[in-house]
C-alpha positions in Angstrom: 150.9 -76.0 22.1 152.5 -73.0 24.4 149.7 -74.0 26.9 150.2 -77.2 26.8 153.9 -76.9 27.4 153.6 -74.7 30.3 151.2 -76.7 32.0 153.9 -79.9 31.3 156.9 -77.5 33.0 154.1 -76.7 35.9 153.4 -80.5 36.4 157.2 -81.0 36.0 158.2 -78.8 38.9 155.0 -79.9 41.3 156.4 -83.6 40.9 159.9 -82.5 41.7 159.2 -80.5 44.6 156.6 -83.5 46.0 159.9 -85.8 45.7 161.5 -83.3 47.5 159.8 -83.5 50.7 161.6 -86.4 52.3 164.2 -84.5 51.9 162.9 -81.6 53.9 162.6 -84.2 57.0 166.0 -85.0 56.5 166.7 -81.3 57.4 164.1 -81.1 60.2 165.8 -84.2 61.7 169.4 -82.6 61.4 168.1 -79.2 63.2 166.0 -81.7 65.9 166.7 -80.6 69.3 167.9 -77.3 68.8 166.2 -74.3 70.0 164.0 -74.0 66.3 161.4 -75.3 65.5 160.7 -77.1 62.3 157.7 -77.8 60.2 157.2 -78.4 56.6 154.0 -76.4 55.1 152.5 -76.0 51.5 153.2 -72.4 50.4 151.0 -71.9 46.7 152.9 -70.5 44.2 151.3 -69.4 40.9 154.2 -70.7 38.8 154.4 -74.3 41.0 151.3 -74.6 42.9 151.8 -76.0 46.4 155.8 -76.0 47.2 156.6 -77.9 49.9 158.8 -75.2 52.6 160.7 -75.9 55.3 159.7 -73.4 57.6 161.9 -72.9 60.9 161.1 -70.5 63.5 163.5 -69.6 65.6 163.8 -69.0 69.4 166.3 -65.7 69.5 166.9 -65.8 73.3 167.9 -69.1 73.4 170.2 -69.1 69.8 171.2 -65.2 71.1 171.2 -64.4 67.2 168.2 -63.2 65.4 166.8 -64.4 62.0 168.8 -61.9 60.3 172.2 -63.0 61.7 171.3 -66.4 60.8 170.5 -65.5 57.4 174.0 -63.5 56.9 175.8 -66.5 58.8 174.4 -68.8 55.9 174.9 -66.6 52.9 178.2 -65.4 54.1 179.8 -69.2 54.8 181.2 -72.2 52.3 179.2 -73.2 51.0 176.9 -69.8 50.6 173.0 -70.9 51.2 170.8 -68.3 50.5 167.3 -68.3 52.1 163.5 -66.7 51.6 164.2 -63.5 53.1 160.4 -62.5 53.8 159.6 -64.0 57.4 162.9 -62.8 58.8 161.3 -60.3 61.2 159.7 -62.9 62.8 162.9 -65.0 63.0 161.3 -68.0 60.4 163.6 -69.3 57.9 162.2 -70.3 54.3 163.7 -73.3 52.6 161.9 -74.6 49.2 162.0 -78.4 48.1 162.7 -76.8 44.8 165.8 -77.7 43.1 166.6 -79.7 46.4 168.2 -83.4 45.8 170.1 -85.6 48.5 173.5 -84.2 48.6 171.8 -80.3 49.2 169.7 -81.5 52.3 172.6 -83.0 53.6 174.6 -79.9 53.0 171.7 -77.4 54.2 171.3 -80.2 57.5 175.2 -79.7 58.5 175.0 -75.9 57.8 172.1 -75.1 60.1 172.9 -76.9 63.0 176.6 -75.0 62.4 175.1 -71.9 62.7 172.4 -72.5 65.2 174.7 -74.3 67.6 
């Protein structure tokens, strides 16, 4: 029964974050035509298996703020967005589907395009 309940929360959260990804191109299309770019990719996750990620690399010259600044920028403002911190040396943002409904892309959309303009 324990197995078969984990592997019902594992489905669970793999439908979930497959619903999420329109929602992930909302976002791409709110950061579209600044210097980043934006691509969704499948990053496997033991707990969720394939997570759809918004991953946006930045171009530092042109923004004149690195991935860390960014990353500070969005924690530090209203409302606080916290992102995958791992890529950040190479100036790449990491935004899961996960947990991620309408109102939160919007929300995430508006904040990056405030801190990257």
């Amino acid at each position: 029964l324990l197995m078969r309940l984990k592997t019902l929360s594992k489905e669970k959260t793999i439908d979930e974050a497959k619903q999420s990804e329109p929602l992930l191109l909302h976002i791409v299309t709110a950061v579209d035509g600044l210097p980043v770019e934006a691509t969704i990719v499948h990053r496997a996750s033991e707990e969720t298996g394939a997570v759809p990620t918004l991953k946006i690399k930045m171009d530092q010259k042109r923004l004149g703020k690195d991935a860390f600044t960014i990353s500070k920028e969005l924690r530090d403002g209203n409302p606080r967005l916290c992102v995958n911190d791992k890529s950040l040396r190479d100036n790449t943002l990491l935004i899961t589907a996960i947990n991620l409904n309408e109102k939160l892309a919007d929300i995430v959309g508006e904040r990056l395009r405030d801190v990257f303009i």
